[in-house]
C-alpha positions as a Markdown table, in Angstrom:
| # | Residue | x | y | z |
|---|---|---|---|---|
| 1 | Unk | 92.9 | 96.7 | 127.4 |
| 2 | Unk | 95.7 | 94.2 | 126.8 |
| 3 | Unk | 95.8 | 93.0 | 123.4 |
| 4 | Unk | 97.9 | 89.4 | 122.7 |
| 5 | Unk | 98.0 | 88.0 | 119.2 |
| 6 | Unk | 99.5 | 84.6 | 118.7 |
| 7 | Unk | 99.3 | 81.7 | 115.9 |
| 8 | Unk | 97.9 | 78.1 | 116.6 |
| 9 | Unk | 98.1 | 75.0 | 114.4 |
| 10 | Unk | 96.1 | 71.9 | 114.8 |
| 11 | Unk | 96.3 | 68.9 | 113.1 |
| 12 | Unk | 93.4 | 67.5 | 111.1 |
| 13 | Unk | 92.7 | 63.6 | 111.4 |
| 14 | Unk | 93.0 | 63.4 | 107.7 |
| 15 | Unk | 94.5 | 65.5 | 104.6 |
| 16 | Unk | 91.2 | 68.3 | 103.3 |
| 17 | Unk | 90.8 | 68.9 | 99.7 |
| 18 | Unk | 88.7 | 71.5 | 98.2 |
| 19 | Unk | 88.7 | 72.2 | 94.8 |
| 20 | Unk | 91.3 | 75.4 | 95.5 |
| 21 | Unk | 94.0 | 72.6 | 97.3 |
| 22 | Unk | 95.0 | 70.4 | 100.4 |
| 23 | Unk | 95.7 | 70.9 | 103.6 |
| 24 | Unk | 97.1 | 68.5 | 106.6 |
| 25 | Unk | 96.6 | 71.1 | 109.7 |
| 26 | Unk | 94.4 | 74.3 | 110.5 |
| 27 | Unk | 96.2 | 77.8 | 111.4 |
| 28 | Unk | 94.6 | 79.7 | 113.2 |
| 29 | Unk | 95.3 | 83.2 | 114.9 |
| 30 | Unk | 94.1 | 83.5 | 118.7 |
| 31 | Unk | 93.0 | 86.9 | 119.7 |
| 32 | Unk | 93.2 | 87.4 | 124.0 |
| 33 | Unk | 91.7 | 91.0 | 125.1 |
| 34 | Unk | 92.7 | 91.5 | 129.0 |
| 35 | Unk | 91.5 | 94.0 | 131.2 |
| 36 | Unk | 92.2 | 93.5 | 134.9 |
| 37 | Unk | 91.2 | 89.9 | 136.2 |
| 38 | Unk | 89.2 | 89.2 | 133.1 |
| 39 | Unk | 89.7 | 87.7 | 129.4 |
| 40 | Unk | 88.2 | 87.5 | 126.5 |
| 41 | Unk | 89.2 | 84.8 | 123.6 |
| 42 | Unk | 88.7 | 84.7 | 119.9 |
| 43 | Unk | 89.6 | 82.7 | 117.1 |
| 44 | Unk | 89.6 | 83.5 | 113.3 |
| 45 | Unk | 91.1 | 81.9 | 110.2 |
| 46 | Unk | 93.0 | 84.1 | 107.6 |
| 47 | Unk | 91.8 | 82.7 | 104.1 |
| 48 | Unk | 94.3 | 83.6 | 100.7 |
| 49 | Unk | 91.1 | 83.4 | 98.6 |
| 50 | Unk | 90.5 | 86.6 | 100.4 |
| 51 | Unk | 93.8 | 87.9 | 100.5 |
| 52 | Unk | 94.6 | 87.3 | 103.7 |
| 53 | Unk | 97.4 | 85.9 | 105.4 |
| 54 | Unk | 98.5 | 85.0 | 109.0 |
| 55 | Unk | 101.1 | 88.1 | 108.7 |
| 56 | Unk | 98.7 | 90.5 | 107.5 |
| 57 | Unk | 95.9 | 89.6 | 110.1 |
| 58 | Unk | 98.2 | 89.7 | 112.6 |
| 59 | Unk | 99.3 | 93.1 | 111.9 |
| 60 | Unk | 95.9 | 94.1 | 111.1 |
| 61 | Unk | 95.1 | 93.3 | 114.9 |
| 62 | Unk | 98.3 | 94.7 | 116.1 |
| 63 | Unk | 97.4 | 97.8 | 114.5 |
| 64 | Unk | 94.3 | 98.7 | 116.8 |
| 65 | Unk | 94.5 | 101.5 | 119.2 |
| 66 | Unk | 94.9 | 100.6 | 123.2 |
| 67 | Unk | 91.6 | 101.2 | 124.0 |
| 68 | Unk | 88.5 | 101.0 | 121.9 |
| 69 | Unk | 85.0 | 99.5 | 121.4 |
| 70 | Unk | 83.2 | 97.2 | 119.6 |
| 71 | Unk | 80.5 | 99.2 | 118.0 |
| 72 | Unk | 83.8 | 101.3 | 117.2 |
| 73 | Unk | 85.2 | 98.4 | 115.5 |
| 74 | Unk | 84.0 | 98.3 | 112.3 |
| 75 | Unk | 85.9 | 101.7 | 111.7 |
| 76 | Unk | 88.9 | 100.8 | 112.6 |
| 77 | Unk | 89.3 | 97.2 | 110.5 |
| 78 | Unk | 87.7 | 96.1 | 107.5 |
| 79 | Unk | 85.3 | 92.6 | 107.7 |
| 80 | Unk | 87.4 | 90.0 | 107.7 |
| 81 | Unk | 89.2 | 87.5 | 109.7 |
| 82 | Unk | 90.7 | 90.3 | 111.9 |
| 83 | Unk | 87.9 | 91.6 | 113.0 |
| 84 | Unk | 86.0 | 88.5 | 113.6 |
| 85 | Unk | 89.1 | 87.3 | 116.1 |
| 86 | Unk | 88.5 | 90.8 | 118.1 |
| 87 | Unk | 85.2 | 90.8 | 117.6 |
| 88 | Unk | 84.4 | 87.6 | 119.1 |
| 89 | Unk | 87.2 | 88.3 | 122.3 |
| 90 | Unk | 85.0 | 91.5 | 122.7 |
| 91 | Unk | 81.9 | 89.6 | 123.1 |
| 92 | Unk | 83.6 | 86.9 | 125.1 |
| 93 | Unk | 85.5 | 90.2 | 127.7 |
| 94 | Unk | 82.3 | 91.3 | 127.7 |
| 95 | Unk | 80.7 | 88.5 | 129.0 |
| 96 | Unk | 83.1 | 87.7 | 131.4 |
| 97 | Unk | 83.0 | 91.5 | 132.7 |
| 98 | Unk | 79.3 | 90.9 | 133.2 |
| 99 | Unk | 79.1 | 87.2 | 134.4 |
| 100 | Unk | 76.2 | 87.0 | 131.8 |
| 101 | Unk | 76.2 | 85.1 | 128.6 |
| 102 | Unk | 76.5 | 86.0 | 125.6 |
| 103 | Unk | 73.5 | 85.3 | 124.1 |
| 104 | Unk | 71.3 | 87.1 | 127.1 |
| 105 | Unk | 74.1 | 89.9 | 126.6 |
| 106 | Unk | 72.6 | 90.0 | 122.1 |
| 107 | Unk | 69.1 | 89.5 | 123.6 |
| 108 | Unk | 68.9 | 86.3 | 121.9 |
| 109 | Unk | 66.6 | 83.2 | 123.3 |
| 110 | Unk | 68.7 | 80.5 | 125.0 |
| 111 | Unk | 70.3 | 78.2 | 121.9 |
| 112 | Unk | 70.1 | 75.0 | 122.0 |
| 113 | Unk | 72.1 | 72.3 | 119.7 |
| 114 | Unk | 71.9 | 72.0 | 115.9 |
| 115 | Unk | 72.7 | 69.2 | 113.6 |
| 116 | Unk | 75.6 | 70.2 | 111.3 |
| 117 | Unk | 76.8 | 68.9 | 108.3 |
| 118 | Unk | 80.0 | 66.8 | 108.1 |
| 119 | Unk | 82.1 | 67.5 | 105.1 |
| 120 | Unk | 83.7 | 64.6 | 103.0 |
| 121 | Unk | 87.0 | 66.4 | 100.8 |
| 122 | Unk | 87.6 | 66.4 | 97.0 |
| 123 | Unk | 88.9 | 63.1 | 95.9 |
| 124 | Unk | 88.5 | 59.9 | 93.8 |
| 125 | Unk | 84.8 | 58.7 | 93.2 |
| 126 | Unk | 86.3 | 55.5 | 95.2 |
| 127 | Unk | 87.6 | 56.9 | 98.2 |
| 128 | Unk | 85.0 | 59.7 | 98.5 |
| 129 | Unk | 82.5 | 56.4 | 98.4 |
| 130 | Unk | 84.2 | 54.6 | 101.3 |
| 131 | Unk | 84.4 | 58.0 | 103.1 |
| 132 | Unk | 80.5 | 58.4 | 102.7 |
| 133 | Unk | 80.1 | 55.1 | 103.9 |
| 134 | Unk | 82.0 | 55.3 | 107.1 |
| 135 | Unk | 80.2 | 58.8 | 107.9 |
| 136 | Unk | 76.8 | 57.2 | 106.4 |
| 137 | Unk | 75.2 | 57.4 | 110.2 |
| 138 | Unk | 75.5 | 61.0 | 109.7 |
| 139 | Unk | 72.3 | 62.7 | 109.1 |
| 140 | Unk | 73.7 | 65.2 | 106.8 |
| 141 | Unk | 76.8 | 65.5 | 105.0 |
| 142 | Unk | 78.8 | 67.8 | 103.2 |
| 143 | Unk | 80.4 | 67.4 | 99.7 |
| 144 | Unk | 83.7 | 69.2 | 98.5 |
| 145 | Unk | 83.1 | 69.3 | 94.9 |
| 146 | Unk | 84.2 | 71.9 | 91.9 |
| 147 | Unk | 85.6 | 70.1 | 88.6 |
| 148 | Unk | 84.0 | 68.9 | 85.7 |
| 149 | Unk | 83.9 | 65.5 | 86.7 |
| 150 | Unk | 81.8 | 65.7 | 89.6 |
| 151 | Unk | 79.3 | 63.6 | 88.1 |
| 152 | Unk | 80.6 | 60.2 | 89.3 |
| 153 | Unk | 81.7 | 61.7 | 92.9 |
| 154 | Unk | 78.1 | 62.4 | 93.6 |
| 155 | Unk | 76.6 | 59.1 | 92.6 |
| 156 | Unk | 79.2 | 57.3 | 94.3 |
| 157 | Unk | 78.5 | 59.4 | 97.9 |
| 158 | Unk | 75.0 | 58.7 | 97.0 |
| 159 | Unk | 75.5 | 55.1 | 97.1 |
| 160 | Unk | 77.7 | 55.3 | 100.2 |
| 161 | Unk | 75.6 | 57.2 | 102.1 |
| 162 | Unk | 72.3 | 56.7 | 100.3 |
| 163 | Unk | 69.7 | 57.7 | 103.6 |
| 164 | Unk | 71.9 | 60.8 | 104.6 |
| 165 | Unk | 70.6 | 64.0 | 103.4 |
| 166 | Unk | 73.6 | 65.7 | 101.4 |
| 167 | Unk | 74.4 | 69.3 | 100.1 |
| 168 | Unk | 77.4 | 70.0 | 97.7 |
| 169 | Unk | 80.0 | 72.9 | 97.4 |
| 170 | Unk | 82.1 | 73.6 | 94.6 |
| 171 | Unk | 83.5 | 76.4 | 96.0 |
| 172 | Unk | 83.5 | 78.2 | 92.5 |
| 173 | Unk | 84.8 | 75.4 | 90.9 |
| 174 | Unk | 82.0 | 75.0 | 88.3 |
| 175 | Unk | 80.9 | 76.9 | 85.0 |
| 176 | Unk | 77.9 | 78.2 | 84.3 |
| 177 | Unk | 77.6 | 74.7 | 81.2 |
| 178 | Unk | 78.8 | 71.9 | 83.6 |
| 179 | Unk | 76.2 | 73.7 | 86.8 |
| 180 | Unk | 73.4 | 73.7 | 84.2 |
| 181 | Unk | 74.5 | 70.2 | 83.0 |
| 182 | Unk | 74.3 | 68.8 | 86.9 |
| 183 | Unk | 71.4 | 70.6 | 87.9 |
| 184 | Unk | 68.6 | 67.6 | 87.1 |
| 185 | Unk | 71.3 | 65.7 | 88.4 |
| 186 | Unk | 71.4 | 67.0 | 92.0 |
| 187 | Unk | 67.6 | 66.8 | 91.9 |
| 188 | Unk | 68.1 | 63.2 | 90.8 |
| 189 | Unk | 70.4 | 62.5 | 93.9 |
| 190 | Unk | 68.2 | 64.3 | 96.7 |
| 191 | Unk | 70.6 | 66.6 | 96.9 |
| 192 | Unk | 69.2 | 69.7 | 99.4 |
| 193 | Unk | 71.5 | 72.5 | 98.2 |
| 194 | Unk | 74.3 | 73.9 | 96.3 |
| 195 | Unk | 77.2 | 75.9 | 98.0 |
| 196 | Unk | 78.4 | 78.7 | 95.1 |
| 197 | Unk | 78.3 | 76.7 | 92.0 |
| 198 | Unk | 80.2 | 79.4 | 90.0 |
| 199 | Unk | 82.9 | 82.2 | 90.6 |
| 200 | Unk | 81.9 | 85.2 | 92.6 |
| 201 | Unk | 82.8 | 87.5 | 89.7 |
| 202 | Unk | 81.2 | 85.5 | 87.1 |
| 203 | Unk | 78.0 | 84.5 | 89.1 |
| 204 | Unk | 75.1 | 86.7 | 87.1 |
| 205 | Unk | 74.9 | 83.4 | 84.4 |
| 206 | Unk | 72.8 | 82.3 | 87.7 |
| 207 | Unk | 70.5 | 85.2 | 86.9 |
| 208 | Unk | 67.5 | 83.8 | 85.0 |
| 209 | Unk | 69.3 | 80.0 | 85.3 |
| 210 | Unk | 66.7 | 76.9 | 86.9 |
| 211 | Unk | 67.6 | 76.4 | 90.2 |
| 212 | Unk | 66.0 | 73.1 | 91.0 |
| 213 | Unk | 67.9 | 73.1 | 94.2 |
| 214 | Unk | 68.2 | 76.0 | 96.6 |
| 215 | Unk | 71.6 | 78.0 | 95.6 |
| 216 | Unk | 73.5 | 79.1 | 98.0 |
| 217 | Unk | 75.8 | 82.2 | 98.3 |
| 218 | Unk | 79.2 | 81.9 | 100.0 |
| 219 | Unk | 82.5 | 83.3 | 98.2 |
| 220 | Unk | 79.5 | 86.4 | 97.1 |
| 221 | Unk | 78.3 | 87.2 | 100.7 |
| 222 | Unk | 80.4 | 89.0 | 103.0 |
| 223 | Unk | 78.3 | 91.3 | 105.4 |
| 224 | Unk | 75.4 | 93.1 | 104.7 |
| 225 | Unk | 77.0 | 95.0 | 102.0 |
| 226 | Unk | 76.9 | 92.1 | 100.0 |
| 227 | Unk | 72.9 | 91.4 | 99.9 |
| 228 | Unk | 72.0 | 94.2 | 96.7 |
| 229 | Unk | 74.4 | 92.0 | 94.3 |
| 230 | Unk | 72.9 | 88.4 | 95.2 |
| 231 | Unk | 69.1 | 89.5 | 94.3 |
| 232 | Unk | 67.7 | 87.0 | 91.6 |
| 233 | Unk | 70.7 | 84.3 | 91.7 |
| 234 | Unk | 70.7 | 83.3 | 95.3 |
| 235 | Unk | 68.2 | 81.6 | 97.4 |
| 236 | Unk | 70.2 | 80.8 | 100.7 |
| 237 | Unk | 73.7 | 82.8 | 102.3 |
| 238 | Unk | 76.4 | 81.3 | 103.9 |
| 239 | Unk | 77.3 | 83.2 | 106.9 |
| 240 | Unk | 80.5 | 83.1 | 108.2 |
| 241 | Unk | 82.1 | 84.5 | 110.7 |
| 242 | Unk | 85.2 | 85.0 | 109.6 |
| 243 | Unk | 83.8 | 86.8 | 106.4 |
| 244 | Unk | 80.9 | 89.1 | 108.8 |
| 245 | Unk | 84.2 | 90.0 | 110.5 |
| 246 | Unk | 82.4 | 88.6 | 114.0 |
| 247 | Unk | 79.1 | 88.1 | 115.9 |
| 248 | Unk | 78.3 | 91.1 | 115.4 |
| 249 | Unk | 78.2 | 91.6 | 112.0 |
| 250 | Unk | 76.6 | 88.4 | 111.5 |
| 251 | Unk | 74.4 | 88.6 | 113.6 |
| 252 | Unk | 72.9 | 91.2 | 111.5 |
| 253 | Unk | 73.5 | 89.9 | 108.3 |
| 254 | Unk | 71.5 | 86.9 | 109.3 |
| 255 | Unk | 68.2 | 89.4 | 110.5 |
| 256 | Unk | 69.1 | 91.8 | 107.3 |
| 257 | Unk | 69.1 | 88.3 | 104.7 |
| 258 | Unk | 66.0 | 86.8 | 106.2 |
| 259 | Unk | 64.2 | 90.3 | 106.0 |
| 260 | Unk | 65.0 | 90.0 | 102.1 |
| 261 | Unk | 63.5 | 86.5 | 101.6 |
| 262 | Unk | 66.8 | 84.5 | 102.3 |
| 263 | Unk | 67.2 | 81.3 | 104.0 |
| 264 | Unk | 70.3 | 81.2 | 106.4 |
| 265 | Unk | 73.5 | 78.8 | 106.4 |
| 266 | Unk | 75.9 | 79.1 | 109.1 |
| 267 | Unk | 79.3 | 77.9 | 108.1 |
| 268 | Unk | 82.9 | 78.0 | 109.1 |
| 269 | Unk | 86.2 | 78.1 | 107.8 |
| 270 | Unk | 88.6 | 74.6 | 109.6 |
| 271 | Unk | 89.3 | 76.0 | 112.9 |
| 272 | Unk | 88.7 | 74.4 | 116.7 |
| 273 | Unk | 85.7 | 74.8 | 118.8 |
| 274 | Unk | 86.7 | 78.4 | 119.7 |
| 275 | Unk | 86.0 | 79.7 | 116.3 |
| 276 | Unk | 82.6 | 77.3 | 116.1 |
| 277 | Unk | 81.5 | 79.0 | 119.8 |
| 278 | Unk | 80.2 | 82.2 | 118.6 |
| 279 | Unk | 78.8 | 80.9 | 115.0 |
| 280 | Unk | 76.4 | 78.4 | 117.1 |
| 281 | Unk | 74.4 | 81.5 | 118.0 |
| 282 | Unk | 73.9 | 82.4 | 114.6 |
| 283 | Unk | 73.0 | 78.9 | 113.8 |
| 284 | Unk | 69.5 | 78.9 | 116.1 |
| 285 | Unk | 67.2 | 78.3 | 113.2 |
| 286 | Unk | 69.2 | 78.3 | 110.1 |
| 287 | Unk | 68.4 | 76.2 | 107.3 |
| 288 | Unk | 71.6 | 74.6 | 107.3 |
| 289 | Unk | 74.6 | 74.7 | 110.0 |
| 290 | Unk | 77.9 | 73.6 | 108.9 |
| 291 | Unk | 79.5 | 73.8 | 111.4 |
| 292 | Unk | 81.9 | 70.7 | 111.5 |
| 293 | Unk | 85.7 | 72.3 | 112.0 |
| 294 | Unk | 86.6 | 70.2 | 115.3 |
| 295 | Unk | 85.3 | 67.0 | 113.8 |
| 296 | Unk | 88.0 | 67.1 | 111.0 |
| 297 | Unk | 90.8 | 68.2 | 113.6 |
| 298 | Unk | 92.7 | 65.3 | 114.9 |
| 299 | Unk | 93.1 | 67.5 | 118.0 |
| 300 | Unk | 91.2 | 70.4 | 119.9 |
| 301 | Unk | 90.7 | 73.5 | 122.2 |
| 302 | Unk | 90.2 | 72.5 | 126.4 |
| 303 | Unk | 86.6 | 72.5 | 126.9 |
| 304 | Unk | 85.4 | 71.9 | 123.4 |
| 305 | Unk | 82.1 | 72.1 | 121.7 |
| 306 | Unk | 79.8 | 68.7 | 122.5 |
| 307 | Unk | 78.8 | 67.0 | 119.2 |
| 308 | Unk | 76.5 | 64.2 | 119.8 |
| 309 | Unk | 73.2 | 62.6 | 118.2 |
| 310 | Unk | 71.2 | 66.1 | 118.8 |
| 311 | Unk | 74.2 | 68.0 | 116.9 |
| 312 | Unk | 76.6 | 70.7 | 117.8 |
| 313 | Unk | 76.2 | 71.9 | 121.4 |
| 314 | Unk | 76.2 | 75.8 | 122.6 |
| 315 | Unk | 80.1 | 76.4 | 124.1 |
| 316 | Unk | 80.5 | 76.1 | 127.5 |
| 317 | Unk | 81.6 | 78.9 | 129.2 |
| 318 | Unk | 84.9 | 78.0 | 129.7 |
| 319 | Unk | 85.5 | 78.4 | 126.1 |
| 320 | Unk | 83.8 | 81.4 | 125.5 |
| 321 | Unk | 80.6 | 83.4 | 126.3 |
């Protein structure tokens, strides 16, 4: 098996701000497994907050033996963005070995599309209301939030969007005094869920805390590993792929969380519609998908995922799987 590892950057059709920073483009690794007259893609997104880098994912991945499996994966790299690029080219080889899909390859019931979320970045109370009011069409949308002046962004989205359904991240932008503060707030607002209100390390002030609106774990939930430490703060995980380390991996996390009481977000990191392919699988059912990272690129992969009225479309095979 022929492994090639090679960086991508797209564009995004307007600067993304989280509480963490900005961005202007998505960089992305690309993972291509050969083996004879077949391929196998994958895409993953290395993410500093998790000390990752394009460097040290590429080396990661470079690092493999020539030949190996996937159920031998997990021994070989750690979850992460790494593994979710091989990961995912695995499934996809596989696939294309087979002339099967992926899904009927997991044993999974033909997926169908999902409405995702579309996420409006950190910014001024104005422009983030002129932003939910172009998007207001949307059936759900996403808002990047995580200062103590939050207050004012979500009643101006509110008023530019006010029939949309709408869930907030802070990506651990909040303290435990300013989530408690906004709480009655986001019940106020209709507001369906919140995305990891406080920092992973400081997150057991959520244990005993109100949770008015479904909590949701992201920076705290990896893989299955994670689930023992989220018991009595968390209602909902965000699974990722590129934090799973692949399919695979989230594919279980998703039965092992649901097992334990959970409800299930799909999310994604800003990549193109090959890192989205795989994580609409995942999404069959979930409580919430996010999964919006080609609709803020100002380009895209050939063959990308369909968005429409319905929501995000399965890939079609020419992508992956």
């Amino acid at each position: 098996m022929d492994i090639s590892v090679h960086y991508d950057t797209f564009q995004l059709a307007e600067v993304f701000t989280i509480s963490r920073g900005s961005r202007t483009e998505a960089e992305v690794i690309t993972v291509t497994l050969r083996d004879g007259d077949h391929a196998g893609h994958g895409e993953c997104v290395p993410y500093a907050r998790y000390g990752e880098s394009p460097g040290s994912v590429k080396a990661q991945i470079k690092g493999l033996p020539a030949a190996f499996t996937r159920a031998e994966l997990p021994s070989l790299l750690p979850a992460g963005a790494a593994r979710n690029a091989v990961d995912c080219a695995l499934w996809d080889l596989e696939a294309k070995r087979s002339g099967q899909r992926v899904w009927q390859l997991a044993g999974l019931p033909e997926p169908g599309p999902e409405i995702t979320a579309f996420t409006l970045s950190l910014d001024t109370p104005a422009v983030m209301k002129a932003s939910a009011a172009r998007h207001k069409h949307r059936p759900l949308l996403k808002i990047k939030l995580g200062t103590p002046d939050d207050m004012p962004r979500l009643e101006a989205v509110r008023a530019g969007a006010p029939k949309s359904r709408i869930i907030v991240d802070a990506n651990e932008g909040w303290s435990a005094e300013v989530y408690a503060d906004l709480a009655p707030h986001l019940v106020r607002l209709g507001v369906d869920l919140v995305e990891q209100p406080l920092p992973a390390g400081s997150d057991d002030a959520l244990l005993g805390m109100d949770r008015p609106v479904p909590v949701c774990a992201d920076e705290s939930c990896h893989d299955r590993a994670s689930l023992p430490g989220l018991k009595g703060k968390y209602d909902v995980v965000n699974i990722k792929l590129d934090k799973t380390g692949g399919l695979t991996e989230a594919l279980a996390l998703r039965d092992a969380a649901q097992a334990e009481g959970y409800r299930v977000m799909v999310g994604c990191m800003v990549g193109s519609s090959l890192a989205m392919a795989p994580a609409t699988l995942v999404a069959q059912g979930a409580l919430i998908t996010d999964l919006d990272g080609p609709l803020l690129l100002g380009e895209d992969r050939m063959y990308p995922l369909a968005y429409d009225e319905r929501g995000v479309h399965p890939p079609d095979p020419a992508l992956w799987g």
